[in-house]
C-alpha positions in Angstrom: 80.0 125.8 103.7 83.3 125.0 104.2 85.9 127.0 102.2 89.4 126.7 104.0 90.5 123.6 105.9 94.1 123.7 107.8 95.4 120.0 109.3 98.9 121.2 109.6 101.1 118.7 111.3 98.6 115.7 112.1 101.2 112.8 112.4 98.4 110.2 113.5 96.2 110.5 110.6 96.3 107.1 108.6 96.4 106.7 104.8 92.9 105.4 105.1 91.8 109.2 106.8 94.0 111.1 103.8 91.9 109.3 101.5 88.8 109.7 102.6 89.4 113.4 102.6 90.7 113.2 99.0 87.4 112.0 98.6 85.5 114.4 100.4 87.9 117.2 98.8 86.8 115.9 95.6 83.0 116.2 96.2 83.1 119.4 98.1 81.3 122.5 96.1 83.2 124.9 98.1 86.3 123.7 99.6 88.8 126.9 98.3 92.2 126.6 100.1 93.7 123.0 101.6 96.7 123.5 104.2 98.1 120.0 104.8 101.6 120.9 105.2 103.9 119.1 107.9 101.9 115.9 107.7 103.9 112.2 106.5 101.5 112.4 103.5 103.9 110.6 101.3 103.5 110.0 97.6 100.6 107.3 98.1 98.8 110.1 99.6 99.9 112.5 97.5 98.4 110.8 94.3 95.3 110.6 96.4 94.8 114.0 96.6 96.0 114.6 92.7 93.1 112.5 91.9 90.7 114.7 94.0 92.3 118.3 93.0 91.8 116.5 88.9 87.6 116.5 90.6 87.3 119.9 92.0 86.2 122.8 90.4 86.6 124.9 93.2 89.8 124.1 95.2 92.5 127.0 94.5 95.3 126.4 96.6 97.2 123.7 98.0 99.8 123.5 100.7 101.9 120.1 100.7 105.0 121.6 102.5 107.2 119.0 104.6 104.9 116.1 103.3 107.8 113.9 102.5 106.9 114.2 98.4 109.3 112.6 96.1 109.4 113.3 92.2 107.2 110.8 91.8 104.6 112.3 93.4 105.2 115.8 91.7 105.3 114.2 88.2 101.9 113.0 89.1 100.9 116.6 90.3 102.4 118.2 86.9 100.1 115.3 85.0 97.3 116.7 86.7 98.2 120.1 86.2 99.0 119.4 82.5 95.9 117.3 81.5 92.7 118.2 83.8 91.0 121.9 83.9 91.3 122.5 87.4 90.7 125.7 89.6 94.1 125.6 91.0 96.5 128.5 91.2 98.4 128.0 93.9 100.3 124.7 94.8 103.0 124.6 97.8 105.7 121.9 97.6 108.6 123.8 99.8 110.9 121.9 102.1 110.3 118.1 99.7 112.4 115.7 97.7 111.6 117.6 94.7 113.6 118.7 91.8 113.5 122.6 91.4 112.9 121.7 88.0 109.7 119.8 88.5 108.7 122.7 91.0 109.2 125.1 88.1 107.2 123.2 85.5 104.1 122.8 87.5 104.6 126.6 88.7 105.0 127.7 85.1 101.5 125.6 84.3 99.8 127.3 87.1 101.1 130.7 85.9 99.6 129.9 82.4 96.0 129.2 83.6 96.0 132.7 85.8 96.8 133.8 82.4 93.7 131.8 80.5 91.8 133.3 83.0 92.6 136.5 82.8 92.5 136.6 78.6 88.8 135.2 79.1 87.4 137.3 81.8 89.1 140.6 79.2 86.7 139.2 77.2 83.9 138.8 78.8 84.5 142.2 80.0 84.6 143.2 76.5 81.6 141.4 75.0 80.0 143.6 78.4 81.0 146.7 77.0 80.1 145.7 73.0 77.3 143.6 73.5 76.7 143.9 69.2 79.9 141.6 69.0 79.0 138.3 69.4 82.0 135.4 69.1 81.0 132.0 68.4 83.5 128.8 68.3 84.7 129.6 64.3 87.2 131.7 63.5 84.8 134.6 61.9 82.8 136.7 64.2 79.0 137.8 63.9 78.4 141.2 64.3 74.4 142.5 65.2 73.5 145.8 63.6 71.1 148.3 64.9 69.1 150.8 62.4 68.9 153.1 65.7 64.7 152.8 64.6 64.8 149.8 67.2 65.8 146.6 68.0 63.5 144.7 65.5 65.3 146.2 62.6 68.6 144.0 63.2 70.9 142.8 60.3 73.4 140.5 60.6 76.9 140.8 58.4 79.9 138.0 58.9 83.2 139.3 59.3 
């Protein structure tokens, strides 16, 4: 399937075609990287495709360079950022009408869920290694104990 789409500087496209590929971004299972940069997206538009970023689960970067985005539009794009688990790590907004400061905050929120990421796959890597440690949603942990007779000898002790 389709994993990187460019449609850098395509002036003619009409809200109407922006939405429908919000729409189709939104219901692709594969779509990874989205290069729209130089295009009068606007922040109609750019909601749009907040909307449809807030849907995927695979989409991981986004380039809205030179797309005539106010702070409105990047408020909206922090919201997102803030409030919907999304797979996005990388969002572009160079060369708009956009505070540094707003930049900063949704840059600083991307940072953070590289960081999430990173903590959970340690994790994972370590319940790989130590597969007796189990962790469950409480705070304690379960630990499985082997006799070393076999694995139908198995106590179980809380922590």
């Amino acid at each position: 399937g389709l994993k990187e789409l460019t449609l850098s500087a395509n002036p003619g496209v009409t809200s109407k075609g922006w939405g429908r590929l919000a729409i189709a971004v939104a219901h692709s299972s594969q779509l990874r990287v989205l290069n729209l940069d130089y295009n009068p997206l606007g922040d109609q538009v750019a909601g749009m495709l907040a909307v449809a970023v807030a849907s995927s689960r695979t989409l991981e970067v986004l380039d809205l360079e030179g797309t005539g985005l106010t702070n409105q539009s990047a408020q909206t794009l922090l919201d997102m950022v803030e409030n919907y688990p999304t797979a996005l790590r990388t969002l572009i907004l160079a060369e708009n009408n956009i505070s540094p400061e707003l930049q900063q905050q949704i840059s600083d929120l991307l940072s953070e869920g590289e960081e999430e990421e990173e903590t959970e796959a340690r994790e994972v890597t370590a319940r790989e290694k130590n597969p007796w440690i189990c962790q469950n949603n409480s705070s304690s942990q379960m630990v499985l104990m082997t006799s070393g007779l076999g694995d139908s000898l198995l106590a179980e002790t809380e922590m």
